[in-house]
MIZADO-607083 format. One record per atom (N, C-alpha, C, O): atom name; residue number from 0; residue in three letters; x, y, z. Coordinates in Angstrom, 1 decimal, padded with zeros to 4 digits, m for minus. Example, Ala and Ser with C-alpha at 12.3 -4.5 7.8 and 13.67 -1.06 7.14 Angstrom:
2
  a   k   r     c1     c2     c3
  N   0 Ala  013.2 m005.7  007.8
 CA   0 Ala  012.3 m004.5  007.8
  C   0 Ala  013.2 m003.3  007.8
  O   0 Ala  014.2 m003.3  008.5
  N   1 Ser  012.8 m002.2  007.1
 CA   1 Ser  013.7 m001.1  007.1
  C   1 Ser  012.9  000.0  007.9
  O   1 Ser  013.4  001.1  008.0
//
This chain:
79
  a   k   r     c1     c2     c3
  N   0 Unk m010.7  005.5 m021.7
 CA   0 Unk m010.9  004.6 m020.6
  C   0 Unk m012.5  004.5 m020.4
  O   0 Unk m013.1  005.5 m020.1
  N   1 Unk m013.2  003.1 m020.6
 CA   1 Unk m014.1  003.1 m020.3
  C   1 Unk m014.8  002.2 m019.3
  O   1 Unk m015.9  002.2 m019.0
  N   2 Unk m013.8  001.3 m018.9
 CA   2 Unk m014.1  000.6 m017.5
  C   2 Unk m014.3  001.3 m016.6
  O   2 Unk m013.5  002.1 m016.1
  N   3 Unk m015.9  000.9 m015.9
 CA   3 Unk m015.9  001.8 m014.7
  C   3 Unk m015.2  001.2 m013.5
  O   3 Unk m015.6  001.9 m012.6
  N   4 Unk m014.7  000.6 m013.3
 CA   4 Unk m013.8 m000.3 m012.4
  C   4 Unk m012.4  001.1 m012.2
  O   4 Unk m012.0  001.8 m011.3
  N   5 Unk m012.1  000.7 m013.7
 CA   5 Unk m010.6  001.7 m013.5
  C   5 Unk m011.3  002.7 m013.4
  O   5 Unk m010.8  003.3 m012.4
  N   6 Unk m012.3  003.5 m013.9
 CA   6 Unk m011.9  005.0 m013.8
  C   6 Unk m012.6  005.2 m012.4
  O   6 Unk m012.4  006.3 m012.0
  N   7 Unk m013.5  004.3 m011.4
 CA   7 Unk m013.3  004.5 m009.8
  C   7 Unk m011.7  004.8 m009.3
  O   7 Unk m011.2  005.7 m008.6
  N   8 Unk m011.1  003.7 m010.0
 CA   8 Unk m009.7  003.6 m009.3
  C   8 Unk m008.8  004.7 m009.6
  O   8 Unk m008.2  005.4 m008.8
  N   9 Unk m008.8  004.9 m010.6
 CA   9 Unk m008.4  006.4 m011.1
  C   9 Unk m008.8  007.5 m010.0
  O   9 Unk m007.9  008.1 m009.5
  N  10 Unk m010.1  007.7 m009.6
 CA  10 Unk m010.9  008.8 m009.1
  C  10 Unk m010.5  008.5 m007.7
  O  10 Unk m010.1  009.6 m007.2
  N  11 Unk m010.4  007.3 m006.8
 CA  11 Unk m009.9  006.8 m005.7
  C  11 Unk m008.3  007.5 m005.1
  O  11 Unk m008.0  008.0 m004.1
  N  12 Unk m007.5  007.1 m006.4
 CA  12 Unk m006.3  007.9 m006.3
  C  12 Unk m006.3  009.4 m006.1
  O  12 Unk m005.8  010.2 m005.2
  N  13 Unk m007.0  009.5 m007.4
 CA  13 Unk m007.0  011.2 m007.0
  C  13 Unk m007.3  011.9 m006.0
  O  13 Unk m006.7  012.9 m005.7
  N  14 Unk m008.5  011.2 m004.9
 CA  14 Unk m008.9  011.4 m004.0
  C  14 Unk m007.7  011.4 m003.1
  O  14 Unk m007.2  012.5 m002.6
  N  15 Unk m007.1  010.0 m002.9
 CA  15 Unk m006.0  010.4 m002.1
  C  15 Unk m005.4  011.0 m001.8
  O  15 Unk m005.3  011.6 m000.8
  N  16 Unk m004.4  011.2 m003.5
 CA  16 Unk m003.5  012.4 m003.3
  C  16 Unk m003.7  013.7 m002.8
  O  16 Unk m002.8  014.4 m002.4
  N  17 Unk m005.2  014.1 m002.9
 CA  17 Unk m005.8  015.5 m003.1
  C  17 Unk m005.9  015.8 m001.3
  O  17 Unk m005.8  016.9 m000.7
  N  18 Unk m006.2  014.8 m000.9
 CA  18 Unk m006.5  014.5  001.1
  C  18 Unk m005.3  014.4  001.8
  O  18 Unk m005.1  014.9  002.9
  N  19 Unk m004.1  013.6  000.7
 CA  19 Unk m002.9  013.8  001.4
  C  19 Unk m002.4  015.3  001.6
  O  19 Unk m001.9  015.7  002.6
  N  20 Unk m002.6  016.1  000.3
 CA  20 Unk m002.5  017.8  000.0
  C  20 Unk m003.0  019.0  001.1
  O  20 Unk m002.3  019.9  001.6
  N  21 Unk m004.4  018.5  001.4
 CA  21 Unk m004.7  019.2  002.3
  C  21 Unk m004.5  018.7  003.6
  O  21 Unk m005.0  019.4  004.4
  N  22 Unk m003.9  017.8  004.1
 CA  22 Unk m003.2  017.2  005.3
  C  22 Unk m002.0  018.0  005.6
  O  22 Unk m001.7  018.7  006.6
  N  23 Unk m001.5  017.8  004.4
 CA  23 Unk  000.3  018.4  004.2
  C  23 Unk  000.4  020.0  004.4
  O  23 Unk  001.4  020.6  004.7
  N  24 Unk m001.2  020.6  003.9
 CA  24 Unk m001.1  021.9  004.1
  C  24 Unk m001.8  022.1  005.6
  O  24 Unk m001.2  022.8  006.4
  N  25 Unk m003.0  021.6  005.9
 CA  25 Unk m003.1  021.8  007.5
  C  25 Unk m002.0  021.9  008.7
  O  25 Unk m001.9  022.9  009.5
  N  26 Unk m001.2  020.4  008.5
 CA  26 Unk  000.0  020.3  009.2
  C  26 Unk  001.5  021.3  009.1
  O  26 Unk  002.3  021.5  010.0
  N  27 Unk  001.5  021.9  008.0
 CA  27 Unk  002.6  022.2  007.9
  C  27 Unk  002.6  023.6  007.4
  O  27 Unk  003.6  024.3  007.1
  N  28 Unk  001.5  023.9  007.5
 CA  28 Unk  001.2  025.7  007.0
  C  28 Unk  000.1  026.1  008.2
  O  28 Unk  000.5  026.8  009.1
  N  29 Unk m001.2  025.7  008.2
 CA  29 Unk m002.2  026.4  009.7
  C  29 Unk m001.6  026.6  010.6
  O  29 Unk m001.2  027.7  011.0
  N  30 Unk m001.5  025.0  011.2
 CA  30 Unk m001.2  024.7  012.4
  C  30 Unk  000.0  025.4  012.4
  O  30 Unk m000.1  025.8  011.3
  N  31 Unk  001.2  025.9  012.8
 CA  31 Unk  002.3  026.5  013.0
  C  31 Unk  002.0  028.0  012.8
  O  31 Unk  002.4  028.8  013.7
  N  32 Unk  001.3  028.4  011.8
 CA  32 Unk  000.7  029.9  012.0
  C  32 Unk m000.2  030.2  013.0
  O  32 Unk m000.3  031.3  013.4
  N  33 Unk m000.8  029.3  013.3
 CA  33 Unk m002.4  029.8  014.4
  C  33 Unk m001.6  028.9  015.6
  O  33 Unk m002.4  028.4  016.4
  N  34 Unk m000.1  028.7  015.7
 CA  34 Unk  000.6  027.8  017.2
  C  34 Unk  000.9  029.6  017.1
  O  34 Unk  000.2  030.2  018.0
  N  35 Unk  001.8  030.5  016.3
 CA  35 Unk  002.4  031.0  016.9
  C  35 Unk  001.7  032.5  016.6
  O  35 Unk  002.3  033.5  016.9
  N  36 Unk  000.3  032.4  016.1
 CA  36 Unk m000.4  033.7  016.7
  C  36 Unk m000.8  033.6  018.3
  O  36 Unk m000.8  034.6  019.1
  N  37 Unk m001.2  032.3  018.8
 CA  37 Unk m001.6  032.0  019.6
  C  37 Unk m000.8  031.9  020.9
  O  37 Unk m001.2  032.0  022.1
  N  38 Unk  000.5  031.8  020.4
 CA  38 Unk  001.3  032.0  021.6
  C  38 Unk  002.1  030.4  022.0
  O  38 Unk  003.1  030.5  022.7
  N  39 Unk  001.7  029.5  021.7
 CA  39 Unk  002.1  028.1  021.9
  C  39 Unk  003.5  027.9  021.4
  O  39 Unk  003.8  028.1  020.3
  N  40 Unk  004.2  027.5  022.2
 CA  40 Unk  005.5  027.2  022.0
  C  40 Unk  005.8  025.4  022.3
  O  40 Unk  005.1  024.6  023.0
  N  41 Unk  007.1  025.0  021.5
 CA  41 Unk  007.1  023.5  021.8
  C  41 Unk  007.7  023.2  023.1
  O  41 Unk  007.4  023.8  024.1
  N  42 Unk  008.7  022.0  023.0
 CA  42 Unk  009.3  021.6  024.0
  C  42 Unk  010.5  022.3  024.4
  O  42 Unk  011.2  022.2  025.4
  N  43 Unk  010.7  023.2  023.1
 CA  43 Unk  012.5  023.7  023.2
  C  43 Unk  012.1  025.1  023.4
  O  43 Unk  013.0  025.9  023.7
  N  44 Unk  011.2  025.5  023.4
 CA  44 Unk  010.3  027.1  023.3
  C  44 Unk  010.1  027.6  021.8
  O  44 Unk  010.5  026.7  021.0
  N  45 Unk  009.6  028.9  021.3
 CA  45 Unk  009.0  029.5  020.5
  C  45 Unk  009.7  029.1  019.3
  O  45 Unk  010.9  028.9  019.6
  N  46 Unk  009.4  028.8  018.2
 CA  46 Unk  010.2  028.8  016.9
  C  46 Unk  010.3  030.3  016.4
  O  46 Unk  009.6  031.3  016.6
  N  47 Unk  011.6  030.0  015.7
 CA  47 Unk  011.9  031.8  014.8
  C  47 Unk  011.3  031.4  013.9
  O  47 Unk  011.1  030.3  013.5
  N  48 Unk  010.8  033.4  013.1
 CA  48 Unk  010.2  033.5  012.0
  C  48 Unk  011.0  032.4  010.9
  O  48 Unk  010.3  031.5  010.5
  N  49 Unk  012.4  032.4  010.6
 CA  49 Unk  012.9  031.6  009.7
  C  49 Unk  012.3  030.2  009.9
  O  49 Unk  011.6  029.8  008.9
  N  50 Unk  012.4  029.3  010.9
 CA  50 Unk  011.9  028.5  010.7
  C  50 Unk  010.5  028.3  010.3
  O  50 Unk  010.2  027.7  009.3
  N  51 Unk  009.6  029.0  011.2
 CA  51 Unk  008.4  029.2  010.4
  C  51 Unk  007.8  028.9  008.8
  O  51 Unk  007.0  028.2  008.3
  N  52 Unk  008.8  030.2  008.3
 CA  52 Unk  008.8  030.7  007.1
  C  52 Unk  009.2  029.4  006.1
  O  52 Unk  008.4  029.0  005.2
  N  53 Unk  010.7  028.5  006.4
 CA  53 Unk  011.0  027.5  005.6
  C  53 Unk  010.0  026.5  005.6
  O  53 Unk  009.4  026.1  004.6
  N  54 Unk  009.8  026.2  007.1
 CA  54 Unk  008.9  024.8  007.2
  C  54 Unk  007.5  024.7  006.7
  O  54 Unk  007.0  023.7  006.5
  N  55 Unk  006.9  026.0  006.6
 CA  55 Unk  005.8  026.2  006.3
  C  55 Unk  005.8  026.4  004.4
  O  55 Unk  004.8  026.1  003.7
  N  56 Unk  006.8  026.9  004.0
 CA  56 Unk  007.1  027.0  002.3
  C  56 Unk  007.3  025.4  001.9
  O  56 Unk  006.4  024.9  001.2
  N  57 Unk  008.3  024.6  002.2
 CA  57 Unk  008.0  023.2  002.3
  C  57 Unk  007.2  022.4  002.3
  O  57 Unk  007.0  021.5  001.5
  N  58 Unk  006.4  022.7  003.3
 CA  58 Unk  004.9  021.6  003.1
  C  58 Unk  004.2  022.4  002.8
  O  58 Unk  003.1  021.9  002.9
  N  59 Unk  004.1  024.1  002.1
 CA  59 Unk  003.2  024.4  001.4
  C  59 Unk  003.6  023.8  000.0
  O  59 Unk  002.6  023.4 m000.7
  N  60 Unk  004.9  023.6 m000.6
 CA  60 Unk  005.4  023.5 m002.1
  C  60 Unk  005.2  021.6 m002.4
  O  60 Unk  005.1  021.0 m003.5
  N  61 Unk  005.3  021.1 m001.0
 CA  61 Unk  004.6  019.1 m000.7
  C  61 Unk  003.0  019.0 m001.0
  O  61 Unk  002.5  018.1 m001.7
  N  62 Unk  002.2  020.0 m000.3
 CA  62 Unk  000.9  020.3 m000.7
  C  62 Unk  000.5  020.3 m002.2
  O  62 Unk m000.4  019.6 m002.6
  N  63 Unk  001.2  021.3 m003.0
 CA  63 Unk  001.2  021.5 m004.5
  C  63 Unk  001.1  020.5 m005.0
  O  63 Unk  000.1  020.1 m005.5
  N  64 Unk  002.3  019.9 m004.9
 CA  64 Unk  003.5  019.1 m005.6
  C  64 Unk  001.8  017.9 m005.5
  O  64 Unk  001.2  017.5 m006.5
  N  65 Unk  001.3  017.5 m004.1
 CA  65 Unk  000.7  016.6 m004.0
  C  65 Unk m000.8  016.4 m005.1
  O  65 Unk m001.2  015.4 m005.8
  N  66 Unk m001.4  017.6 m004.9
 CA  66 Unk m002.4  018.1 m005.6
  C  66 Unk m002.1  018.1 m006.9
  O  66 Unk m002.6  017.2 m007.4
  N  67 Unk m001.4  018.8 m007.6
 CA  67 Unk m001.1  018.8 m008.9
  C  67 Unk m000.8  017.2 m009.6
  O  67 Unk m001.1  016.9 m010.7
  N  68 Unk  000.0  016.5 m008.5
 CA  68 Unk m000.1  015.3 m008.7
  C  68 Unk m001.7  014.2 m009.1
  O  68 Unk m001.9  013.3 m009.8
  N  69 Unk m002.6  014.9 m008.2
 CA  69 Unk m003.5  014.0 m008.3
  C  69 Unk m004.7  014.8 m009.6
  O  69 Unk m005.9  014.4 m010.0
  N  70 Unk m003.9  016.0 m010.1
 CA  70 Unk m004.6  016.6 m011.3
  C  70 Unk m004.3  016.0 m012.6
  O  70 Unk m005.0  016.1 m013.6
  N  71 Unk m002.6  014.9 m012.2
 CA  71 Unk m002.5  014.8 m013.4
  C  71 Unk m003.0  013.1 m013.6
  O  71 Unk m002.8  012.5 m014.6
  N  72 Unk m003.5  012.6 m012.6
 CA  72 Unk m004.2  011.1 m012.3
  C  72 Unk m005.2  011.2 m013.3
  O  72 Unk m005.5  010.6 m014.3
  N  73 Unk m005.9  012.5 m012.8
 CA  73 Unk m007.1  012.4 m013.4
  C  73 Unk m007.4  013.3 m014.8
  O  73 Unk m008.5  013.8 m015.2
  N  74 Unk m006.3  013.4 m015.3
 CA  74 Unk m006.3  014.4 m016.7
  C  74 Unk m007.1  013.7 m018.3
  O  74 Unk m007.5  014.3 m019.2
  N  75 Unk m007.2  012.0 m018.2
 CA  75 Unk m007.4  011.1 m019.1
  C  75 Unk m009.2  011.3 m019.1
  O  75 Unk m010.0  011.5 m020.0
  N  76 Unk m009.3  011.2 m018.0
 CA  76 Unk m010.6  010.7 m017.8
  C  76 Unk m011.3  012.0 m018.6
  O  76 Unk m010.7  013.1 m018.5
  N  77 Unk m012.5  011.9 m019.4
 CA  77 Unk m013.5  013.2 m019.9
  C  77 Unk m014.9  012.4 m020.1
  O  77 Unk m015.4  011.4 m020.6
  N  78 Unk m015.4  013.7 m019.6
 CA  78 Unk m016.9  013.7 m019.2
  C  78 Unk m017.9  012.7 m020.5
  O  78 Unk m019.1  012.5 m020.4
//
């Protein structure tokens, strides 16, 4: 690939996916750990450890999935 056009667009994506990754892991892995060191409970009150534990393995394994995704966007391209 030697259009710099596409391999922006290439690098564009990757970017994406890579921002979506760390979104998916802020949202779905921090935030729920540092709600319930902190003591914050929702509308229904405290979540159990299981829930925690699934919800947070989920959008840790969406985070991956996401990243790895945007590793393999950019696997063509070399320096």
């Amino acid at each position: 690939m030697t259009d710099p056009v596409a391999i922006e667009r290439v690098k564009l994506t990757a970017t994406y996916l890579n921002t979506a990754a760390g979104g998916l892991f802020t949202t779905g892995v921090v935030a729920p750990i540092a709600a319930a060191v902190f003591g914050v409970t929702g509308a229904t009150g405290p979540l159990s450890a299981l829930t925690l534990g699934i919800g947070g393995t989920m959008f840790l394994v969406a985070s991956l999935v996401a990243h790895a995704a945007a590793r393999f966007v950019l696997k063509d391209l070399r320096p």
